[in-house]
CHARMM-style PDB file with segment names, atoms N, HN, CA, C and O in Angstrom:
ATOM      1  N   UNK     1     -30.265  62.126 -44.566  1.00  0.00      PROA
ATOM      2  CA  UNK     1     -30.139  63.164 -45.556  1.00  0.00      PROA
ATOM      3  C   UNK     1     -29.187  62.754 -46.667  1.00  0.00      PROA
ATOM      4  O   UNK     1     -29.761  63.013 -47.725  1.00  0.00      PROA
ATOM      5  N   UNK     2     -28.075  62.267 -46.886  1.00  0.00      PROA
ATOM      6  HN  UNK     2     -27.608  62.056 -46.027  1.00  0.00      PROA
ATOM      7  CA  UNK     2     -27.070  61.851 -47.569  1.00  0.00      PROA
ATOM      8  C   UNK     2     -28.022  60.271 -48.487  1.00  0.00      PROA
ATOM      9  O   UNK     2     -27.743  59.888 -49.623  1.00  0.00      PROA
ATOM     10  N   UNK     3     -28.706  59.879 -47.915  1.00  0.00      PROA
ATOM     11  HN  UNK     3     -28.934  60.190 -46.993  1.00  0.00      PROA
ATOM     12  CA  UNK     3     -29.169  59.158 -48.971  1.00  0.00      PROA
ATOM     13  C   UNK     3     -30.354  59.904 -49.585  1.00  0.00      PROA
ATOM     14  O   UNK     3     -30.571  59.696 -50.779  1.00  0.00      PROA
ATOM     15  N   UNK     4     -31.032  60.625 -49.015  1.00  0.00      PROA
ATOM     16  HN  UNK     4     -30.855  60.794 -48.045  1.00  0.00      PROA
ATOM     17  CA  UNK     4     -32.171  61.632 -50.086  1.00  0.00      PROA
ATOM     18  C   UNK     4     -30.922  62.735 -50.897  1.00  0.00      PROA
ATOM     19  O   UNK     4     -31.474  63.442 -51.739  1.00  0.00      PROA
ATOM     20  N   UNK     5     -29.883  62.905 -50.822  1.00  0.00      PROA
ATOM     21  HN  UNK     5     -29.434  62.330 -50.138  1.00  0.00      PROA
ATOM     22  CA  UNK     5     -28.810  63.827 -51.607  1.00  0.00      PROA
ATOM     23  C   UNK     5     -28.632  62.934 -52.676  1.00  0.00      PROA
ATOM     24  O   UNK     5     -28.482  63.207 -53.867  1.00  0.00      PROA
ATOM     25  N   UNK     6     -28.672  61.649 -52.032  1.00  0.00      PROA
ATOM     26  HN  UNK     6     -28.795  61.427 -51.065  1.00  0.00      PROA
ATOM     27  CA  UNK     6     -28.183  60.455 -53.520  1.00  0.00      PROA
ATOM     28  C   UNK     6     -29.441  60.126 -54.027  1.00  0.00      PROA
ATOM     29  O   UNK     6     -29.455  59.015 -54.555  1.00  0.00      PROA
ATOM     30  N   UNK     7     -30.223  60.571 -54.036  1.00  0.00      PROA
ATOM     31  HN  UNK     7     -30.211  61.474 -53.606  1.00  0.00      PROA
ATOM     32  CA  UNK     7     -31.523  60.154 -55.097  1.00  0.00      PROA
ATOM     33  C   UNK     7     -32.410  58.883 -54.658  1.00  0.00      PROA
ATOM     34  O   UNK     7     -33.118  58.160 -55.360  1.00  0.00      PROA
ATOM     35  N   UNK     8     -32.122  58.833 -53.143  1.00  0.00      PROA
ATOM     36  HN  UNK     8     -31.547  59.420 -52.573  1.00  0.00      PROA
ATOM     37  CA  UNK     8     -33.178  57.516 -52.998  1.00  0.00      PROA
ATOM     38  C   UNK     8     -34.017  57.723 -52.198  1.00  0.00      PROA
ATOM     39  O   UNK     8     -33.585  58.339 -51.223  1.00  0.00      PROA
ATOM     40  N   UNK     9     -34.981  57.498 -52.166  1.00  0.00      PROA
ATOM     41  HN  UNK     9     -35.331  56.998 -52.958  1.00  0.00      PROA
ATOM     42  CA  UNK     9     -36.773  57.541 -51.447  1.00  0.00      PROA
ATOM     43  C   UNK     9     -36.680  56.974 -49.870  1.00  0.00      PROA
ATOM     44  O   UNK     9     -37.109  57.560 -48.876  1.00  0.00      PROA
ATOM     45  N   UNK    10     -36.113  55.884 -49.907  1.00  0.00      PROA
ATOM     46  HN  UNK    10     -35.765  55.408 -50.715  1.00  0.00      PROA
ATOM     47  CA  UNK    10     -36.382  54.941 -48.850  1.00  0.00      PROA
ATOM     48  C   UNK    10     -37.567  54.269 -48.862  1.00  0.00      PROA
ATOM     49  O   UNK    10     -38.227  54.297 -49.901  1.00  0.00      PROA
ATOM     50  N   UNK    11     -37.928  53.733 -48.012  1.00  0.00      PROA
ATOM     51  HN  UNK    11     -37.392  53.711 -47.168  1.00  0.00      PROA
ATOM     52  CA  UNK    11     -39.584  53.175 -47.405  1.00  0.00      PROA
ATOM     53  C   UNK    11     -39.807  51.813 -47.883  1.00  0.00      PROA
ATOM     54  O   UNK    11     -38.784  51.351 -48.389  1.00  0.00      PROA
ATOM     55  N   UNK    12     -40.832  50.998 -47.891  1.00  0.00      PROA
ATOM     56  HN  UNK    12     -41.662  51.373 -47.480  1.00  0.00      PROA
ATOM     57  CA  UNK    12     -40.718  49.721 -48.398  1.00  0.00      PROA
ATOM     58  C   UNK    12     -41.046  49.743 -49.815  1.00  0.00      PROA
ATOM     59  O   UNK    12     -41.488  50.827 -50.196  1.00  0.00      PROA
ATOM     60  N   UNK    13     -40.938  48.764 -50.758  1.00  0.00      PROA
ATOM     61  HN  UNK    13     -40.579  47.883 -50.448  1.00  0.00      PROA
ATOM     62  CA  UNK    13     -41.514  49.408 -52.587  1.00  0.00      PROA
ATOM     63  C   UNK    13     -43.002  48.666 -52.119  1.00  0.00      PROA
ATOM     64  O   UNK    13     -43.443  48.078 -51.131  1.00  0.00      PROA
ATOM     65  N   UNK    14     -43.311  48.935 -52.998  1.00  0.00      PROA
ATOM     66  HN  UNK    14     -42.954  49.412 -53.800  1.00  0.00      PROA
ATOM     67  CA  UNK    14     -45.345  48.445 -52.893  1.00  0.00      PROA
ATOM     68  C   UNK    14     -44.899  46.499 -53.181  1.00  0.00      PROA
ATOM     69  O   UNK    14     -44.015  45.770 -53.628  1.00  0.00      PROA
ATOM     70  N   UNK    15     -46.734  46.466 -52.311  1.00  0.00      PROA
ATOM     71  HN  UNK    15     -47.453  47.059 -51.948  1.00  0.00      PROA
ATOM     72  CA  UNK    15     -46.540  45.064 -52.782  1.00  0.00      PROA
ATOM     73  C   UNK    15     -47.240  43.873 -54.141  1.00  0.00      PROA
ATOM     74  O   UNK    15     -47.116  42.657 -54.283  1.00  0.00      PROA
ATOM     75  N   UNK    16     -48.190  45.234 -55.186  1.00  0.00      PROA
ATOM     76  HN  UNK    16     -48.290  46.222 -55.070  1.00  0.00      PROA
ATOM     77  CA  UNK    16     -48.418  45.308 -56.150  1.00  0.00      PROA
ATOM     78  C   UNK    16     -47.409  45.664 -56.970  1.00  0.00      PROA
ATOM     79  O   UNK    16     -46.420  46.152 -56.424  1.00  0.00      PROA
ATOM     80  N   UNK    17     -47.408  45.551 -58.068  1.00  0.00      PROA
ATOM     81  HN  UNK    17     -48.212  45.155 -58.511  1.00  0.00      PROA
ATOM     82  CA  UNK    17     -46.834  46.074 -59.331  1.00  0.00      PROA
ATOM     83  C   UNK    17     -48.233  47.049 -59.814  1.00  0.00      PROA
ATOM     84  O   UNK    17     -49.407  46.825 -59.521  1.00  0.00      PROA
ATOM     85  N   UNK    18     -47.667  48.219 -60.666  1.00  0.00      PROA
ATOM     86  HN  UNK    18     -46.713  48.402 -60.904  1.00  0.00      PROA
ATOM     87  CA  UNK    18     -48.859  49.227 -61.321  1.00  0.00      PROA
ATOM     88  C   UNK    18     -49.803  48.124 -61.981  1.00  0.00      PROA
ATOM     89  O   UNK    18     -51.001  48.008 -61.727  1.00  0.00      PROA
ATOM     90  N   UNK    19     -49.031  47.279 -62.927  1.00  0.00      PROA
ATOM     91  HN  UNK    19     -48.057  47.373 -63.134  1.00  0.00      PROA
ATOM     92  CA  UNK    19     -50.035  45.986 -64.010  1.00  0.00      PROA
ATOM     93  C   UNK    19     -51.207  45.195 -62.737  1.00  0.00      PROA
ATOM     94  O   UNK    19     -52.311  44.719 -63.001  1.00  0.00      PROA
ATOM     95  N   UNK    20     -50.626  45.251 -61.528  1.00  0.00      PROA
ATOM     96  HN  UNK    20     -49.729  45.638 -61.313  1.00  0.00      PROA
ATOM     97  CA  UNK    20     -51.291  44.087 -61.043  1.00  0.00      PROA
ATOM     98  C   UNK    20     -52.509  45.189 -60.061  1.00  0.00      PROA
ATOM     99  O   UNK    20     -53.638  44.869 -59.686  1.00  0.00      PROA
ATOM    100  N   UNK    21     -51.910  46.296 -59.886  1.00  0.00      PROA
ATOM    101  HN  UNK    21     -50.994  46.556 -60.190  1.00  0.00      PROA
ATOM    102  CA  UNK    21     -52.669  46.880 -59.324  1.00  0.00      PROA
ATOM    103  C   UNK    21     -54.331  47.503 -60.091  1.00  0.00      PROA
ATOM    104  O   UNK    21     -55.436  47.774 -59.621  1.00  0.00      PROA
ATOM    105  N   UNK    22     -53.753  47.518 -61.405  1.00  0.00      PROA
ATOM    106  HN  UNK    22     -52.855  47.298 -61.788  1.00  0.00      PROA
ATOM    107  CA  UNK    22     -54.660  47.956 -62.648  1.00  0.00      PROA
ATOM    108  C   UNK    22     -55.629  46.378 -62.662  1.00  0.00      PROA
ATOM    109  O   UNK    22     -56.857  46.307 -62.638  1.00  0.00      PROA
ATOM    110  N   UNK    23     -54.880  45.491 -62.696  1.00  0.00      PROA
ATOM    111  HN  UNK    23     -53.882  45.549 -62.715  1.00  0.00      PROA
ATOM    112  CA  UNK    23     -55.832  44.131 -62.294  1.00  0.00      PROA
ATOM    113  C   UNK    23     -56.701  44.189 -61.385  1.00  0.00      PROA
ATOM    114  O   UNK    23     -57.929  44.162 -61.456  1.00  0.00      PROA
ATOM    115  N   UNK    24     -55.993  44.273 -60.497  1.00  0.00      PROA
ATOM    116  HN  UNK    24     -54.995  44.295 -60.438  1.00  0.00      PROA
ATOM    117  CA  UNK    24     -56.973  44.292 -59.186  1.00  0.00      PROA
ATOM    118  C   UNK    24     -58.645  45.492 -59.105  1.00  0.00      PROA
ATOM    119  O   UNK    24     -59.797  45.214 -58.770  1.00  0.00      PROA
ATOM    120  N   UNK    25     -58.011  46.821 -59.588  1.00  0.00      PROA
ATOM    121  HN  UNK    25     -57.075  47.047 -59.860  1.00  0.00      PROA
ATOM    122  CA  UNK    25     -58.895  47.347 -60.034  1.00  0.00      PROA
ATOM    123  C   UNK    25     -60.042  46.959 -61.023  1.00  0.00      PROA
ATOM    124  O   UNK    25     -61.201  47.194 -60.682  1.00  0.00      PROA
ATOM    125  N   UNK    26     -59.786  46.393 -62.203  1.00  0.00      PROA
ATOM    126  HN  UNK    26     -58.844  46.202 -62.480  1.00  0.00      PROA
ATOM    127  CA  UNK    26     -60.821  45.669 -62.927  1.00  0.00      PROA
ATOM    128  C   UNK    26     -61.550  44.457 -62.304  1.00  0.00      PROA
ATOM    129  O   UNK    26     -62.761  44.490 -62.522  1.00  0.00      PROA
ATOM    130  N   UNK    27     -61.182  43.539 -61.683  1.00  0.00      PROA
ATOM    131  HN  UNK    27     -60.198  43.512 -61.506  1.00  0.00      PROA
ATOM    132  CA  UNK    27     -61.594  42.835 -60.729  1.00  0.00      PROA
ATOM    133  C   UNK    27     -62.528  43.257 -60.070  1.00  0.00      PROA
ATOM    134  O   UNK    27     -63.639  42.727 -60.102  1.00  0.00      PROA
ATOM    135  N   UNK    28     -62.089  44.830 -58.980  1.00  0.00      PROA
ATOM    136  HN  UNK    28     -61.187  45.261 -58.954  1.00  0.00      PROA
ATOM    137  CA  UNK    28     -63.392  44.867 -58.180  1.00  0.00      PROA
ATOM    138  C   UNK    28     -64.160  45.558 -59.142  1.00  0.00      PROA
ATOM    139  O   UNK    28     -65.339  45.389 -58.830  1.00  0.00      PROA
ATOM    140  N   UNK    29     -64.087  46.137 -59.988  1.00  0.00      PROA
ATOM    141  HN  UNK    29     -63.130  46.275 -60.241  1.00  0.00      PROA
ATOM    142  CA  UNK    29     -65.444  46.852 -60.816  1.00  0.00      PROA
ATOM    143  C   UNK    29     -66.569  45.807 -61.295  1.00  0.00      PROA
ATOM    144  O   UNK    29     -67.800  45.808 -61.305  1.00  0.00      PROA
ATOM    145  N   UNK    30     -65.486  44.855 -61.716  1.00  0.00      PROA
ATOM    146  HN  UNK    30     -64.486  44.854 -61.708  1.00  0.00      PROA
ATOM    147  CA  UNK    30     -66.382  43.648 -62.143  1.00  0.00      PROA
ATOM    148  C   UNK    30     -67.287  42.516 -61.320  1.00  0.00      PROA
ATOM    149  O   UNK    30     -67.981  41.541 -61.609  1.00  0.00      PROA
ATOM    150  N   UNK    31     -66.776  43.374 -59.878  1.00  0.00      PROA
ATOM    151  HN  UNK    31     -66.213  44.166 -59.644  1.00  0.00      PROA
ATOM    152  CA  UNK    31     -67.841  42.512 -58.896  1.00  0.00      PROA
ATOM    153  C   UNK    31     -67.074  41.060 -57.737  1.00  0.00      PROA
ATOM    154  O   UNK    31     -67.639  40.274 -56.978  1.00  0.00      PROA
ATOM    155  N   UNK    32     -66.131  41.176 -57.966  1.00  0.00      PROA
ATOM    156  HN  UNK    32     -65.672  41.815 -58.583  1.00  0.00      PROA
ATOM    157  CA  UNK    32     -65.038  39.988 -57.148  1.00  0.00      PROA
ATOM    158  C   UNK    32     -65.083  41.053 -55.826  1.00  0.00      PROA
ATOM    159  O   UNK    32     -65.361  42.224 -55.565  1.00  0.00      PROA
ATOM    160  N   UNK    33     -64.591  39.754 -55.157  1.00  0.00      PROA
ATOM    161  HN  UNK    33     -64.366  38.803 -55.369  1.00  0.00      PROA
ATOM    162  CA  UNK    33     -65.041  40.085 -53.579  1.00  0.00      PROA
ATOM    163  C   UNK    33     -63.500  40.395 -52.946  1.00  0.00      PROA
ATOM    164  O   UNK    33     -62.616  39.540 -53.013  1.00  0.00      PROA
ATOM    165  N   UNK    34     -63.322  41.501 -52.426  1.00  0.00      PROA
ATOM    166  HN  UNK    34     -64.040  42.195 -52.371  1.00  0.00      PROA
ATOM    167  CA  UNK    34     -62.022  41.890 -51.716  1.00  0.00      PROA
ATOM    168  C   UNK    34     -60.933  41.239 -51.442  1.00  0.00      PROA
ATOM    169  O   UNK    34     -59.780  41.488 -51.794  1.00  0.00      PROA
ATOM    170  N   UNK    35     -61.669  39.718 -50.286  1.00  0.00      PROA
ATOM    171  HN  UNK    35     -62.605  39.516 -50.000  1.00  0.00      PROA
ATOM    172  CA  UNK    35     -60.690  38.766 -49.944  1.00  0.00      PROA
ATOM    173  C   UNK    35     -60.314  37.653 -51.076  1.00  0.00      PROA
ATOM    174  O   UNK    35     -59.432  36.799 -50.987  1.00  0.00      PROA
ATOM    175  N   UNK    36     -61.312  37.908 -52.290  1.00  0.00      PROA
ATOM    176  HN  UNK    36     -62.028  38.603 -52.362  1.00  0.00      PROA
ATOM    177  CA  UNK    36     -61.307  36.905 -53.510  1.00  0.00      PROA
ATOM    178  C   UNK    36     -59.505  37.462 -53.842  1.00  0.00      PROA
ATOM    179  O   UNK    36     -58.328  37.166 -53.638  1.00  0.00      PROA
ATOM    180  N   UNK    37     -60.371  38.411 -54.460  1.00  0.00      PROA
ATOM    181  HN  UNK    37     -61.327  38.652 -54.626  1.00  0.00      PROA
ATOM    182  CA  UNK    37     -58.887  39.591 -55.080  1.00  0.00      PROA
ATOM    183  C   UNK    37     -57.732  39.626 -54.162  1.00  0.00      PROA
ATOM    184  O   UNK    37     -56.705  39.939 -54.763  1.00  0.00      PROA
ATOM    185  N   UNK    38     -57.608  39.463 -53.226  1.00  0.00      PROA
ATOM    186  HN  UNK    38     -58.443  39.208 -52.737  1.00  0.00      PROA
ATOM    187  CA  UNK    38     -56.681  39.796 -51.927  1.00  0.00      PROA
ATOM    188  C   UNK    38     -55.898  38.139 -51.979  1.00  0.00      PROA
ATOM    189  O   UNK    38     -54.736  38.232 -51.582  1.00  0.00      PROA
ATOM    190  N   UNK    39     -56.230  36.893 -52.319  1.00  0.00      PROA
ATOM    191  HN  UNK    39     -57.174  36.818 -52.641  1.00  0.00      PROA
ATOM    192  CA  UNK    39     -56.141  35.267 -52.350  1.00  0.00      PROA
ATOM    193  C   UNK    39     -55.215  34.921 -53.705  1.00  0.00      PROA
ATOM    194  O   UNK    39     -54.270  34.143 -53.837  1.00  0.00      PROA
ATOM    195  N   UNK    40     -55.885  35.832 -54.673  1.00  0.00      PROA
ATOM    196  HN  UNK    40     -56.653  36.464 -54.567  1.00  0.00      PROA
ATOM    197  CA  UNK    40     -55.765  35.757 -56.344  1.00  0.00      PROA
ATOM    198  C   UNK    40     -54.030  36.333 -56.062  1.00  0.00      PROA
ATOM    199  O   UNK    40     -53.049  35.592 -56.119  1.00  0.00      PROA
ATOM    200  N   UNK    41     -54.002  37.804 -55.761  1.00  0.00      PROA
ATOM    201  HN  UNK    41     -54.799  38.406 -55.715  1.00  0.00      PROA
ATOM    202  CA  UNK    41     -52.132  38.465 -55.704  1.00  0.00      PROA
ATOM    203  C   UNK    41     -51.791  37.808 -54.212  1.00  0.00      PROA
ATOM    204  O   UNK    41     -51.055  38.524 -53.534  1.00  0.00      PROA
ATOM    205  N   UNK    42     -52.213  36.551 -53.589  1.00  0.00      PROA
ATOM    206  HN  UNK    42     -52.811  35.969 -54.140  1.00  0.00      PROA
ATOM    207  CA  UNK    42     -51.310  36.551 -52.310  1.00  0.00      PROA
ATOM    208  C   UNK    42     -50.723  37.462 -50.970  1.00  0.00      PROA
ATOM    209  O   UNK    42     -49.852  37.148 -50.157  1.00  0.00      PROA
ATOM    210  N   UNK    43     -51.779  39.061 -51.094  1.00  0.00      PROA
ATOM    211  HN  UNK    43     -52.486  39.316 -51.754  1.00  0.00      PROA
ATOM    212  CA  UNK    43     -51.529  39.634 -50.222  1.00  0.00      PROA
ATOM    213  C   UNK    43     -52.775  39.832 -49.554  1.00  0.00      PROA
ATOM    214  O   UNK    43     -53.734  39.084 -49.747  1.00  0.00      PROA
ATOM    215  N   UNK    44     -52.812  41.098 -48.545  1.00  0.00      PROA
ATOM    216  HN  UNK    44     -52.033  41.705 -48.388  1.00  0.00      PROA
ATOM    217  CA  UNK    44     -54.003  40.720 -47.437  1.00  0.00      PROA
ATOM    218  C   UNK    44     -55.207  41.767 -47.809  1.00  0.00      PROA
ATOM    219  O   UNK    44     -54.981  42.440 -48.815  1.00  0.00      PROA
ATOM    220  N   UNK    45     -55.936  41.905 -47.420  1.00  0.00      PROA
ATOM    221  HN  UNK    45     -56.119  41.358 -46.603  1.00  0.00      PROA
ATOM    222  CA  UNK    45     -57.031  42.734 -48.113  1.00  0.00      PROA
ATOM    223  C   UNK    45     -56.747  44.103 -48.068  1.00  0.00      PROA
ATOM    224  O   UNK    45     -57.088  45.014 -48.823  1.00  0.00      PROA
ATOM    225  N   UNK    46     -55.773  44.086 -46.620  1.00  0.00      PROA
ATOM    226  HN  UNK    46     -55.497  43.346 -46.007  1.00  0.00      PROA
ATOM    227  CA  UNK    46     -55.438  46.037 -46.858  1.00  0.00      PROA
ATOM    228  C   UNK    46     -54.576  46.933 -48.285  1.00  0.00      PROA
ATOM    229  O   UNK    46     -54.589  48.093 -48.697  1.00  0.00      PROA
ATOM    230  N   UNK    47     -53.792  45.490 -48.748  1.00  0.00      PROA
ATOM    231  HN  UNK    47     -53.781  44.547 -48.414  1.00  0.00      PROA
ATOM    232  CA  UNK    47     -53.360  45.693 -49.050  1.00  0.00      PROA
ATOM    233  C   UNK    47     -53.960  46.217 -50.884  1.00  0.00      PROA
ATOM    234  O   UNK    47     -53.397  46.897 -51.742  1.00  0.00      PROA
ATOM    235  N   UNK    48     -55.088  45.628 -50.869  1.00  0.00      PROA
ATOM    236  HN  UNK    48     -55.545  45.075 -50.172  1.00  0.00      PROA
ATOM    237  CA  UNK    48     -55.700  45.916 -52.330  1.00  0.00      PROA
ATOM    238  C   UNK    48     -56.487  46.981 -51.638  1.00  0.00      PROA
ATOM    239  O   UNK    48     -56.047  48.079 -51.981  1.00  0.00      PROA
ATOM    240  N   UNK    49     -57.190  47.053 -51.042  1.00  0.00      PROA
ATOM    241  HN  UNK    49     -57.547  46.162 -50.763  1.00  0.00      PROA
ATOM    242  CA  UNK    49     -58.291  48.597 -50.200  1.00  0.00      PROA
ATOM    243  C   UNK    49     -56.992  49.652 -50.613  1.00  0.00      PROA
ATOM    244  O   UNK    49     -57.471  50.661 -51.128  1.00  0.00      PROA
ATOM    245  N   UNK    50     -55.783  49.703 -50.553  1.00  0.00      PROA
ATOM    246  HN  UNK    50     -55.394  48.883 -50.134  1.00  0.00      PROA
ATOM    247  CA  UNK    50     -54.676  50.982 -50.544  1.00  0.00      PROA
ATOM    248  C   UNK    50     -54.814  50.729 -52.168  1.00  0.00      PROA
ATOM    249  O   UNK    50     -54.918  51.839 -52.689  1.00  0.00      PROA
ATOM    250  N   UNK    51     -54.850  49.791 -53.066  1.00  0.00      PROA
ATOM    251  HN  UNK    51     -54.765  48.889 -52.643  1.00  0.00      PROA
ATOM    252  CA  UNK    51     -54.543  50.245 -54.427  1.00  0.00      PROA
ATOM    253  C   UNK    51     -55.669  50.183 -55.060  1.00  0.00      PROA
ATOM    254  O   UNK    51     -55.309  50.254 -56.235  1.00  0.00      PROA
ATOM    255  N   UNK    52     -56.744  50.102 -55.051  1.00  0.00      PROA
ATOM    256  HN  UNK    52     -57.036  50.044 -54.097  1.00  0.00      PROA
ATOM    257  CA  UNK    52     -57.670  50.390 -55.603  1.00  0.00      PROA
ATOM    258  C   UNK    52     -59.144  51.893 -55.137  1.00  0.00      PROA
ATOM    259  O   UNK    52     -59.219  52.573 -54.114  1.00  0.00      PROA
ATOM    260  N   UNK    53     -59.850  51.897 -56.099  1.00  0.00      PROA
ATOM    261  HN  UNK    53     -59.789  51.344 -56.930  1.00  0.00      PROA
ATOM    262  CA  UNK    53     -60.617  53.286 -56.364  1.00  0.00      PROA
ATOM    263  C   UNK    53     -62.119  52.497 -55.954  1.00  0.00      PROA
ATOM    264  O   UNK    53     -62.797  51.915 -56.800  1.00  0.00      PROA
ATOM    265  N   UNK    54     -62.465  52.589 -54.605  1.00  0.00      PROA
ATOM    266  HN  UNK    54     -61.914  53.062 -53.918  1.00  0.00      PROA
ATOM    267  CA  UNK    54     -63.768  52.535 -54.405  1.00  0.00      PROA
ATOM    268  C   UNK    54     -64.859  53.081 -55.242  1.00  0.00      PROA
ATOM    269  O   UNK    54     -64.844  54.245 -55.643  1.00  0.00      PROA
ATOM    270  N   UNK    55     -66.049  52.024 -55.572  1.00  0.00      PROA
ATOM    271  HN  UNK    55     -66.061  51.079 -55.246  1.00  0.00      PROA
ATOM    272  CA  UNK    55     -66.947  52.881 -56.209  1.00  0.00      PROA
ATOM    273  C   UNK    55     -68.293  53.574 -55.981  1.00  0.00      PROA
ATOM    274  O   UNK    55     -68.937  52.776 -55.299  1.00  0.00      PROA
ATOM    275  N   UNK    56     -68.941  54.518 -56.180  1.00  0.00      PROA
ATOM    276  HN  UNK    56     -68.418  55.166 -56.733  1.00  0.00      PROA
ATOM    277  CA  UNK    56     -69.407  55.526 -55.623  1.00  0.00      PROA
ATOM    278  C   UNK    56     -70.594  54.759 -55.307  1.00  0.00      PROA
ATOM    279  O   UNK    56     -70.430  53.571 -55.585  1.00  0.00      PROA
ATOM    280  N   UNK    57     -71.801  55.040 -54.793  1.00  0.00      PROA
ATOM    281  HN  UNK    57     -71.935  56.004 -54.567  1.00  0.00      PROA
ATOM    282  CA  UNK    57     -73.282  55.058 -55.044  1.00  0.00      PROA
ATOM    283  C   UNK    57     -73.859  55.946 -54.612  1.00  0.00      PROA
ATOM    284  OT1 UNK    57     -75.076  56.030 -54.776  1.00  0.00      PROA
TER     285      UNK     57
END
């Protein structure tokens, strides 16, 4: 409680940045393959599935 009184969140910070996450998003619209995109930022595929917007059909 004394650190949520001092203004801090806790938890881990993301392992995108918003810029890279907005990347990653254009990427899959444009048809790149999960683990492509997941190789490209060095993290694991869950980790782009949490920052990006699946698309419909």
């Amino acid at each position: 409680m004394a650190a949520r009184a001092r203004g801090e969140t806790g938890g881990r910070p993301p392992r995108l940045t918003p810029e890279q996450a907005e990347q990653a998003q254009q990427l899959y619209d444009s048809g790149t393959a999960i683990p492509k995109i997941a190789q490209t930022f060095k993290t694991g595929r869950s980790t782009i599935y949490d920052c990006i917007t699946p698309k419909r059909s």
